[in-house]
KOLLO-142715 format. One record per residue: residue number from 1; y, x, z of N, C-alpha, C in turn. Coordinates in steps of 0.2 Angstrom, whole numbers, always signed. Layout:
BEGIN
(NUM, (Y, X, Z), (Y, X, Z), (Y, X, Z))
...
END
This chain:
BEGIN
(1, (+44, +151, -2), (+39, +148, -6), (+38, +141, -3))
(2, (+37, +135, -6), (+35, +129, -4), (+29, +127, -3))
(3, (+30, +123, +1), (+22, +121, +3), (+21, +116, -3))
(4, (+11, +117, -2), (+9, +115, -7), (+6, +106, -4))
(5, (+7, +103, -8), (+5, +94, -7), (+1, +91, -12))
(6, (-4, +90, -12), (-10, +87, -13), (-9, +79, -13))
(7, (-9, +78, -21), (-7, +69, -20), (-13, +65, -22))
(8, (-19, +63, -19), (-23, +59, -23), (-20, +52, -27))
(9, (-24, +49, -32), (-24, +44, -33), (-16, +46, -37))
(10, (-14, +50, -41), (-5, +54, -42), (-5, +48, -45))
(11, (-10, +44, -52), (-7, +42, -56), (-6, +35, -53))
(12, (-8, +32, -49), (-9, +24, -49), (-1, +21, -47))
(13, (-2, +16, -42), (+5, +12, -40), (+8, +15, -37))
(14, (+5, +19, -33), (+8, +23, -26), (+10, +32, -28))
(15, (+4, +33, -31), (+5, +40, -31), (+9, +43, -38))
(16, (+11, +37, -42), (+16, +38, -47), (+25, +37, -43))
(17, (+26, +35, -39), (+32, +35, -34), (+31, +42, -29))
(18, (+27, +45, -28), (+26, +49, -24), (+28, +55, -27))
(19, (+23, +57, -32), (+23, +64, -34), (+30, +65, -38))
(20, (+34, +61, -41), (+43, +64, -44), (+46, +66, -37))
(21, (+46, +61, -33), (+49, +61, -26), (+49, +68, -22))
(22, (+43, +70, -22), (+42, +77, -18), (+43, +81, -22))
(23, (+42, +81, -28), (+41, +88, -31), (+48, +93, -29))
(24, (+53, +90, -26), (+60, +96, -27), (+59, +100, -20))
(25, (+54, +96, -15), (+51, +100, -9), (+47, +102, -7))
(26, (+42, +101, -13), (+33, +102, -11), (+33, +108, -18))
(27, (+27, +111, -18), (+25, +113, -26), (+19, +106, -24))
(28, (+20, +101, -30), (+15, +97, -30), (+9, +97, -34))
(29, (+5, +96, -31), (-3, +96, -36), (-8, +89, -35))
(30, (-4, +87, -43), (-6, +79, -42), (-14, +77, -46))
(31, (-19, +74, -43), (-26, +73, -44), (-29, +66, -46))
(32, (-33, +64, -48), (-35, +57, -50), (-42, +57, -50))
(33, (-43, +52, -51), (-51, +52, -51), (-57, +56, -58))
(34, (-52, +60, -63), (-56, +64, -67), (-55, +72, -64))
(35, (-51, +75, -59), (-50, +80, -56), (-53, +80, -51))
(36, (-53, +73, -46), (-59, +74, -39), (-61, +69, -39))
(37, (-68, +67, -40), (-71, +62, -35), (-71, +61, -28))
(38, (-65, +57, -24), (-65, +59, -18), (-71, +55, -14))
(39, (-76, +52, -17), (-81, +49, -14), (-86, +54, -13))
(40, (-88, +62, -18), (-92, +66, -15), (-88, +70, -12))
(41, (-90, +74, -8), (-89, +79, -2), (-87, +88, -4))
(42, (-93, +89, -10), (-93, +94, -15), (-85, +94, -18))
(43, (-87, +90, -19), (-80, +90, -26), (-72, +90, -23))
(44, (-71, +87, -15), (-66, +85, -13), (-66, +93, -9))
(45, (-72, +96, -8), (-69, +104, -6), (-70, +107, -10))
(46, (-71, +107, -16), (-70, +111, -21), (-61, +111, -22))
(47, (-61, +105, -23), (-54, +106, -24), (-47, +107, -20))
(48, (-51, +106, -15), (-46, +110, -7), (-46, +118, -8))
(49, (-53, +121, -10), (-53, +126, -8), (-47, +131, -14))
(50, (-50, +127, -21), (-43, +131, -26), (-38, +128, -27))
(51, (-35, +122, -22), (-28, +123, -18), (-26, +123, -13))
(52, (-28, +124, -8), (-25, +126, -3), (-20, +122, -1))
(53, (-22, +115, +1), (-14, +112, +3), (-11, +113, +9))
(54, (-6, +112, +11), (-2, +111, +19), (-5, +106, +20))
(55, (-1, +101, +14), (-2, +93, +17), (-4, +87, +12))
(56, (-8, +84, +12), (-12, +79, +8), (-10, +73, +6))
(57, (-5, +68, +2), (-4, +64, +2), (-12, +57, -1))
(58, (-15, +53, +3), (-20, +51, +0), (-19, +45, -4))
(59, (-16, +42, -8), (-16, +37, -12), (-22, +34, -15))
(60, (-27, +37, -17), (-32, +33, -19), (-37, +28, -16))
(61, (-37, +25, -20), (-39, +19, -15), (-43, +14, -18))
(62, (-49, +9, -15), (-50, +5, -20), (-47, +1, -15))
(63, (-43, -7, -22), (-38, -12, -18), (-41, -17, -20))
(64, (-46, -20, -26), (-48, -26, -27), (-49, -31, -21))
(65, (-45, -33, -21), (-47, -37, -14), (-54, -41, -14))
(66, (-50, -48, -20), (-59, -53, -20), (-65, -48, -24))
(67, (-61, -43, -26), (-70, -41, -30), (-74, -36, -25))
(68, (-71, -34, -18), (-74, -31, -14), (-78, -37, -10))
(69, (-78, -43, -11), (-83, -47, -8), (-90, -46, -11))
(70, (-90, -43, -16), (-95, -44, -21), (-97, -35, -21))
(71, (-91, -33, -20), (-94, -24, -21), (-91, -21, -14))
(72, (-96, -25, -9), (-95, -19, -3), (-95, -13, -2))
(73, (-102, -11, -1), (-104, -4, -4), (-98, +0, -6))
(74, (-96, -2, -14), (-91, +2, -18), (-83, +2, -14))
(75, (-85, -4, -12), (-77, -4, -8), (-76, +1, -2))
(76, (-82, +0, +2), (-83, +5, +9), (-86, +13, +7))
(77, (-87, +14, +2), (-87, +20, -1), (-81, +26, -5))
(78, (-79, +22, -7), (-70, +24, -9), (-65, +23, -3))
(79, (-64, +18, +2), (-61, +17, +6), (-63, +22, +13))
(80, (-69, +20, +13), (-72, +24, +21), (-73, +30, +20))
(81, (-79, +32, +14), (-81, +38, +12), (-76, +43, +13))
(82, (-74, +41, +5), (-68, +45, +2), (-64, +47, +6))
(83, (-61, +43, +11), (-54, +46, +17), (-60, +50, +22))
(84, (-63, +49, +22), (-67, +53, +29), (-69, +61, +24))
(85, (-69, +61, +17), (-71, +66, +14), (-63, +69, +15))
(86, (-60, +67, +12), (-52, +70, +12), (-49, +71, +20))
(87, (-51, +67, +24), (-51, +69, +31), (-53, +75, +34))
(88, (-61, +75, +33), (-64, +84, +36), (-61, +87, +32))
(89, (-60, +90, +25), (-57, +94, +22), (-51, +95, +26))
(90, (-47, +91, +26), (-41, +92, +31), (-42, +95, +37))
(91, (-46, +92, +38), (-47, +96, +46), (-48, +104, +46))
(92, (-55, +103, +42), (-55, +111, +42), (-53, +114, +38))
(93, (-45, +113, +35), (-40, +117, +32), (-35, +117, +36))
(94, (-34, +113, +40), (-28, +110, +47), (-21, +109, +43))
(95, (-25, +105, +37), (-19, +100, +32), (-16, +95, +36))
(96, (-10, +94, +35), (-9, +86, +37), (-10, +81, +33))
(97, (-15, +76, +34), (-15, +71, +28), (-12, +64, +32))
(98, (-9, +63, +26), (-7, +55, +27), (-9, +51, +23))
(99, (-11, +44, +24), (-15, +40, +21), (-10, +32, +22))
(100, (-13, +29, +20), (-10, +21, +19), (-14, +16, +19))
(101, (-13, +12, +26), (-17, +6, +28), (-13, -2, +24))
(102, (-18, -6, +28), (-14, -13, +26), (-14, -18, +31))
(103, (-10, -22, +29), (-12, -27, +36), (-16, -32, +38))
(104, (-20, -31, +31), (-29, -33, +31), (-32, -31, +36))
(105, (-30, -27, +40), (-36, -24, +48), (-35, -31, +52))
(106, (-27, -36, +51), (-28, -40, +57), (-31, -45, +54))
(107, (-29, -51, +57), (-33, -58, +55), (-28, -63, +56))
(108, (-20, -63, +58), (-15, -66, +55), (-15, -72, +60))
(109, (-19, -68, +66), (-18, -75, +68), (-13, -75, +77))
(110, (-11, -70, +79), (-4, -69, +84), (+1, -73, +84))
(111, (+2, -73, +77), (+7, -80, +77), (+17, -74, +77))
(112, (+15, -69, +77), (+22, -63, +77), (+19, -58, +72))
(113, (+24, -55, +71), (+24, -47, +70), (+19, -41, +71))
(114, (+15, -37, +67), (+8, -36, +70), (+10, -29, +72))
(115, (+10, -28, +77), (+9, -23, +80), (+5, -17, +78))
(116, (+9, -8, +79), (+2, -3, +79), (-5, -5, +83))
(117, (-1, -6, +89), (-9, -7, +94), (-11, -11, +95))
(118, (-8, -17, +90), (-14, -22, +92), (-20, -22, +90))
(119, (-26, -27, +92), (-32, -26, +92), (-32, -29, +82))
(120, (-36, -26, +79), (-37, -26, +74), (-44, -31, +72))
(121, (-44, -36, +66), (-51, -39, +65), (-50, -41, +60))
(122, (-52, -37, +54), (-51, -38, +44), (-55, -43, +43))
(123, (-53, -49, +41), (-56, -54, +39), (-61, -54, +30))
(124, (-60, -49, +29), (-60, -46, +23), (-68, -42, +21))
(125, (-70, -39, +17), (-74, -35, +15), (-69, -28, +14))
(126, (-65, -29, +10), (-58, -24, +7), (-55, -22, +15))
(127, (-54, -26, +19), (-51, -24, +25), (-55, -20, +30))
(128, (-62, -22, +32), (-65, -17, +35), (-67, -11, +31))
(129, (-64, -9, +26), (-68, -3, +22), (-61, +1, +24))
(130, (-53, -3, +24), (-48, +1, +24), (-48, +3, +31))
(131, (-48, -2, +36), (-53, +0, +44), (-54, +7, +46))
(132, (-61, +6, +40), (-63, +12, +42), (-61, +17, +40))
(133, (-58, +19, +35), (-52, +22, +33), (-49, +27, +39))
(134, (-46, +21, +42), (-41, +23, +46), (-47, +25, +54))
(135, (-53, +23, +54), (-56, +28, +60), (-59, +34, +58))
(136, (-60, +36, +50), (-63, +42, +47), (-57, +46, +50))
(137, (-51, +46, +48), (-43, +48, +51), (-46, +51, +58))
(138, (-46, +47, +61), (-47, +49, +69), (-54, +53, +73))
(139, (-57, +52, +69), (-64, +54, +69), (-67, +60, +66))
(140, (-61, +62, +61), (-63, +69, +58), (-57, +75, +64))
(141, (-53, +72, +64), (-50, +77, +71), (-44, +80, +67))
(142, (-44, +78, +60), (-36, +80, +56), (-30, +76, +61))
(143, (-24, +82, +59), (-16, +78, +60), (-18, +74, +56))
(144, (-14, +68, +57), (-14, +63, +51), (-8, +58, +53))
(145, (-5, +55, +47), (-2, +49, +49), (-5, +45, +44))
(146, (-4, +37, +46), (-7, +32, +42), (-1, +27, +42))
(147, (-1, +27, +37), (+6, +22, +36), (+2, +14, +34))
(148, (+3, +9, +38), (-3, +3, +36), (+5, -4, +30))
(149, (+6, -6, +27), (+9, -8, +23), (+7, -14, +22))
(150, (+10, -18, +17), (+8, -25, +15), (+10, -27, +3))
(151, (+8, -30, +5), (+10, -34, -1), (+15, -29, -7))
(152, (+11, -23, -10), (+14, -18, -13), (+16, -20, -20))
(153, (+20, -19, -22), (+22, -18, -31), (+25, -15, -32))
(154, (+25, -13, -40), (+28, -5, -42), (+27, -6, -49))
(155, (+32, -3, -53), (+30, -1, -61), (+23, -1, -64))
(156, (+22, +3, -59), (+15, +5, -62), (+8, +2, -58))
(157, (+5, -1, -64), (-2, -5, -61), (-3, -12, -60))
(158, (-6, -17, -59), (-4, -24, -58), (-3, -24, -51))
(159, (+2, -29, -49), (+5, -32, -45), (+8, -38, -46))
(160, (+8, -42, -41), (+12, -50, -39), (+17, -52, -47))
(161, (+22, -47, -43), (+29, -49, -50), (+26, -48, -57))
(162, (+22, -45, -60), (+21, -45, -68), (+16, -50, -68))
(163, (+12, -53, -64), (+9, -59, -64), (+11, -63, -66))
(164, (+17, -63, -60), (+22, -73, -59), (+24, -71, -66))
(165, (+27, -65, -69), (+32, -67, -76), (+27, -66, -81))
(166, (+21, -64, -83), (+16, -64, -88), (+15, -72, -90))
(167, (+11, -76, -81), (+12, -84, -83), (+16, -88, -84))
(168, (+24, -85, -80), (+31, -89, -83), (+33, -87, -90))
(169, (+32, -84, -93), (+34, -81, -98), (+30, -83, -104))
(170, (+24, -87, -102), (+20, -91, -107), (+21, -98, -107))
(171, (+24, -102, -102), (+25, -107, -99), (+20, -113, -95))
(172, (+19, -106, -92), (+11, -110, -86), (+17, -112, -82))
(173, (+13, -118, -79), (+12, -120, -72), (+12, -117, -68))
(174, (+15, -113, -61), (+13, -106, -56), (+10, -113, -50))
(175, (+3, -111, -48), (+0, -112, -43), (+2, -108, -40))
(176, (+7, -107, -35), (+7, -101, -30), (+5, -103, -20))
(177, (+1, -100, -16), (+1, -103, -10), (+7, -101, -7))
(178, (+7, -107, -1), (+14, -104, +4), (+9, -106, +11))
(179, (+5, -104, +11), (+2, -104, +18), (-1, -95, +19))
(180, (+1, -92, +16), (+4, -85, +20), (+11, -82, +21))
(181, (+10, -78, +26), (+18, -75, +28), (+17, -69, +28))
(182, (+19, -64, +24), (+21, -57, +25), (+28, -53, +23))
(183, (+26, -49, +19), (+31, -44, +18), (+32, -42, +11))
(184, (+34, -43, +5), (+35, -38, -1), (+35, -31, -1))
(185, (+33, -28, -3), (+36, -18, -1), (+37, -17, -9))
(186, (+41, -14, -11), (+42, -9, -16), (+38, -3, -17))
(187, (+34, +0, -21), (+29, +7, -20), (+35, +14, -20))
(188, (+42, +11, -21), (+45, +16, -22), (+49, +17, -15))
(189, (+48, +14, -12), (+53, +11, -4), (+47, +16, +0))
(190, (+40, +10, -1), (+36, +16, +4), (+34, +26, +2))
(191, (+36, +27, -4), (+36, +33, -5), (+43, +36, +0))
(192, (+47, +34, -2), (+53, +37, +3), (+53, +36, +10))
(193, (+51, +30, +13), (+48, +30, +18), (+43, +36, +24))
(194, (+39, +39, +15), (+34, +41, +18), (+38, +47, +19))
(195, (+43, +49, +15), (+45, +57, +14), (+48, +57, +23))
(196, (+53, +49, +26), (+54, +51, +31), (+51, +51, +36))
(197, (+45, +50, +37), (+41, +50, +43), (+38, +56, +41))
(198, (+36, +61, +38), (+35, +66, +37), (+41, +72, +40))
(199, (+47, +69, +37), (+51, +74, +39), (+54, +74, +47))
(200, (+49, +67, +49), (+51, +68, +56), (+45, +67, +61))
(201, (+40, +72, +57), (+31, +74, +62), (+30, +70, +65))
(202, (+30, +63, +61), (+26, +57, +65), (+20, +60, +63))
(203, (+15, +55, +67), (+9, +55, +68), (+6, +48, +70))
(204, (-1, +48, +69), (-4, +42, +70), (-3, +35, +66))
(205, (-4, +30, +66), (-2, +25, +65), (+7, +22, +65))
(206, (+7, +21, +61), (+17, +18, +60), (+15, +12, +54))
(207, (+18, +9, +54), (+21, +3, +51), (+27, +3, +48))
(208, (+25, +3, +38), (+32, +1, +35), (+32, -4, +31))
(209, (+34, -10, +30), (+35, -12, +20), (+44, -13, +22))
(210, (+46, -19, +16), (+52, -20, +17), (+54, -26, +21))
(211, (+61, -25, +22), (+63, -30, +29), (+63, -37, +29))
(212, (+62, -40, +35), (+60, -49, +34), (+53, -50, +30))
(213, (+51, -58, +31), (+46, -59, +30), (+47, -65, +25))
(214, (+42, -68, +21), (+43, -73, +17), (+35, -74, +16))
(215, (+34, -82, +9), (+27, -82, +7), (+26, -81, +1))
(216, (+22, -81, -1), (+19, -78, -9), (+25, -83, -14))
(217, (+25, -91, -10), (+26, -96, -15), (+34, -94, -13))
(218, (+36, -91, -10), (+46, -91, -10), (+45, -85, -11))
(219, (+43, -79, -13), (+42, -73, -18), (+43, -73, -25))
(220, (+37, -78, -29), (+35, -82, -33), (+44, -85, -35))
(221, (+48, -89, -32), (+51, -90, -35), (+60, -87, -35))
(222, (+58, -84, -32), (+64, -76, -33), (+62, -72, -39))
(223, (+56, -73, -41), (+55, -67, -47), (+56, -71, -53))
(224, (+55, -77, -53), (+57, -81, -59), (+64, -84, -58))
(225, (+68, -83, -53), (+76, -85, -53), (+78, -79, -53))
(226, (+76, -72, -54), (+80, -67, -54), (+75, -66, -61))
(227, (+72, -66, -65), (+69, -63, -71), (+71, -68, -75))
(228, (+71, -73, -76), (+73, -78, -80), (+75, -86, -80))
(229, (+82, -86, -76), (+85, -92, -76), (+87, -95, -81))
(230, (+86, -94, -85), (+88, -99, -92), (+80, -104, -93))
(231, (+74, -101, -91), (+69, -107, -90), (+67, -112, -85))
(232, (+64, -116, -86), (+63, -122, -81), (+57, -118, -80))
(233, (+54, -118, -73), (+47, -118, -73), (+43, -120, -68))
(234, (+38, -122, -67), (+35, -128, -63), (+32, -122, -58))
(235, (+34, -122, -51), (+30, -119, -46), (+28, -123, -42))
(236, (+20, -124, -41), (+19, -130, -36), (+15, -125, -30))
(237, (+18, -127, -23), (+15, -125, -19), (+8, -127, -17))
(238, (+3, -122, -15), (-4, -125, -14), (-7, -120, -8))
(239, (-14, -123, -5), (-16, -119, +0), (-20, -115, -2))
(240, (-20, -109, +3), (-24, -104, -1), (-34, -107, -1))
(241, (-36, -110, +5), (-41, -116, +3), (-42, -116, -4))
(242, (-36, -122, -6), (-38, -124, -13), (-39, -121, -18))
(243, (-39, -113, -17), (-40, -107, -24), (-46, -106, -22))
(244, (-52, -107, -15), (-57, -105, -16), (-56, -97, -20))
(245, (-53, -95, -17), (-53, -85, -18), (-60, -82, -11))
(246, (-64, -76, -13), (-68, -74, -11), (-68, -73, -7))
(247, (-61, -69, -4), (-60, -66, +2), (-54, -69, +7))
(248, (-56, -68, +14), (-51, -72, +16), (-47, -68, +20))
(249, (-39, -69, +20), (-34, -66, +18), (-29, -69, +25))
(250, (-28, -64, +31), (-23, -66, +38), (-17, -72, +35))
(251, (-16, -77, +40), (-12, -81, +37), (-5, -79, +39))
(252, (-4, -75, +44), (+2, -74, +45), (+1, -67, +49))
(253, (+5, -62, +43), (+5, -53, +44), (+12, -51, +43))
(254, (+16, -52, +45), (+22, -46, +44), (+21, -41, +49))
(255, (+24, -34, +46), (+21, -30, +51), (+27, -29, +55))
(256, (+28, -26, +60), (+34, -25, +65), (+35, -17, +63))
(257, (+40, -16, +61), (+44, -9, +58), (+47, -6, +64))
(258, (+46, -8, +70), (+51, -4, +76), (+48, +2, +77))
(259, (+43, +5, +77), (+41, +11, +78), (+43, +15, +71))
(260, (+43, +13, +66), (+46, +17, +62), (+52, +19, +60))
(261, (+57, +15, +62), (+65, +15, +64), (+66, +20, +70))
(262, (+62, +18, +73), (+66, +23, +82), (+62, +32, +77))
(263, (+57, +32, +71), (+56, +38, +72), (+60, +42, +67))
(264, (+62, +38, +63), (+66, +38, +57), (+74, +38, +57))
(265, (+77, +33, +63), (+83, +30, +62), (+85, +27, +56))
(266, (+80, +26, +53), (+82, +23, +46), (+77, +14, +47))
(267, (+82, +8, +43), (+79, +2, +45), (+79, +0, +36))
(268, (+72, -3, +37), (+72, -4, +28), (+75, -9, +28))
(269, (+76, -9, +22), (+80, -15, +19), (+76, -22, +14))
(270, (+81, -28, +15), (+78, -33, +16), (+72, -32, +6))
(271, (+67, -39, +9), (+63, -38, +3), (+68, -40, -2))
(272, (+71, -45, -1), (+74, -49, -6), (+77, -43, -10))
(273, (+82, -38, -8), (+86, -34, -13), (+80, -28, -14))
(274, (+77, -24, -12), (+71, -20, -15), (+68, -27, -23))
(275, (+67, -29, -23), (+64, -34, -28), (+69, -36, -32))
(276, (+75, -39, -30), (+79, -39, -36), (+82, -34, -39))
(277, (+80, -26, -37), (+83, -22, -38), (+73, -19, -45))
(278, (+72, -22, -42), (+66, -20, -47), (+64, -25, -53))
(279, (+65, -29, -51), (+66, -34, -56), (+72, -33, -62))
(280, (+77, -33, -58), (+82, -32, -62), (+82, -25, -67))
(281, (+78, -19, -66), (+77, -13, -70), (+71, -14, -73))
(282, (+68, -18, -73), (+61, -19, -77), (+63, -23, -82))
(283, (+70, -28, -80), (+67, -35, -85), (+75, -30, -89))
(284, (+80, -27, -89), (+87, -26, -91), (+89, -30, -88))
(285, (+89, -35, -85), (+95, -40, -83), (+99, -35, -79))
(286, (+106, -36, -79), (+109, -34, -73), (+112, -39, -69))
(287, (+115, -39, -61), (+118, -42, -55), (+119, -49, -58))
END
């Protein structure tokens, strides 16, 4: 009989990559926000109680970043709550749950590669909610692994790449910054990712996206040279400053992948090909 896996958040960016993935290992039982409100407590052990999972995958999440400057409460209630309600449940079923951080906890300012154990400082409203997140994790006394990520996109949901090509594809001007450095990740990269740290009873905090680092503004023009070369299209680089966005955002975050390689043997693969490999299936272009 298969164990049974608990995927919050099944439909969104993340949890729509996860839940086909497991199904051929797990019996999966995919949930959303009209099955559980994982913000009450009732509700998130109702739903534990009639299924019984081994193991929890937690996908939901609230990710607004600048609208969490404005809706802290709702963002530390979804983020904080919510994992702490899904956390004791876990505990006291002695599920394992995995969740997904970001590399909003630091503040971008090390000038390298962010470390598990570095000391953390979310410059963020959205970053301290995911934070707490990850202390609910440790404080409710569940197995848990937390997998913290960066810069996600995926079929499903908004993200980065359907932005840059909605505004290319009209023929705007792309304002993009290049005074951050992170990481692209694929939502389909970190779902397999996730199956192997799973398959190999990690625990605690690990670190994945895809490989090497880059800025929004050299991101920005990979997806309009891999989506559509036949246009001209203006990308001017600017500072993140000059957008006056709400929240303010690590200037330099790529995560360091060593501990998930030595637990995995597996080294992710560079951003650049996850992205033209997503590009290229979304738009039909082929090589």
């Amino acid at each position: 009989m298969k164990n049974r896996l608990l995927v919050t958040g099944a439909h969104g960016l993340l949890g729509s990559e996860v839940v086909p993935l497991f199904q051929d290992a797990f019996e999966v039982v995919p949930v959303d926000l009209v099955h559980c409100d994982i913000t009450v407590a009732d509700d998130v052990a109702r739903v534990f109680k009639e299924t019984r999972p081994h193991t929890v995958i937690h996908c939901a999440a609230y990710t607004a970043v600048d609208r969490a400057e404005s809706e802290r409460d709702m963002a530390m209630l979804v983020n904080g709550q919510g994992t702490r309600n899904i956390a004791d449940a876990c505990a006291r079923l002695g599920s394992l749950l995995v969740t997904f951080g970001t590399d909003y906890v630091f503040d971008g300012k090390s000038g390298r590669a962010c470390l598990e154990e570095d000391e953390t400082n979310p410059l963020s409203a959205y970053g301290q909610s995911k934070l707490a997140a990850e202390r609910a994790c440790v404080e409710s006394g569940a197995s848990f692994l937390s997998i913290r990520t960066q810069w996600l996109y995926g079929a499903h949901g908004r993200n980065f790449i359907f932005a840059i090509l909605d505004r290319a594809k009209k023929g705007e001007t792309l304002r993009v910054v290049d005074d951050q450095t992170g990481c692209p990740t694929w939502s389909r990269d970190l779902a397999e990712a996730t199956s192997r740290l799973i398959g190999a009873n990690a625990g605690g905090i690990v670190h994945f996206s895809n490989g090497g680092q880059t800025t929004w503004l050299e991101f920005a023009r990979l997806i309009v040279a891999e989506a559509l070369p036949e246009k001209s299209i203006d990308i001017v680089p600017v500072s993140t400053a000059s957008l006056s966005l709400p929240a303010s955002r690590p200037a330099f975050s790529p995560l360091d992948k060593g501990r998930y390689t030595a637990l995995t043997g597996h080294t992710p693969r560079p951003w650049q090909d996850a992205a033209r490999e997503f590009i290229h299936h979304h738009t039909g272009r082929t090589s």
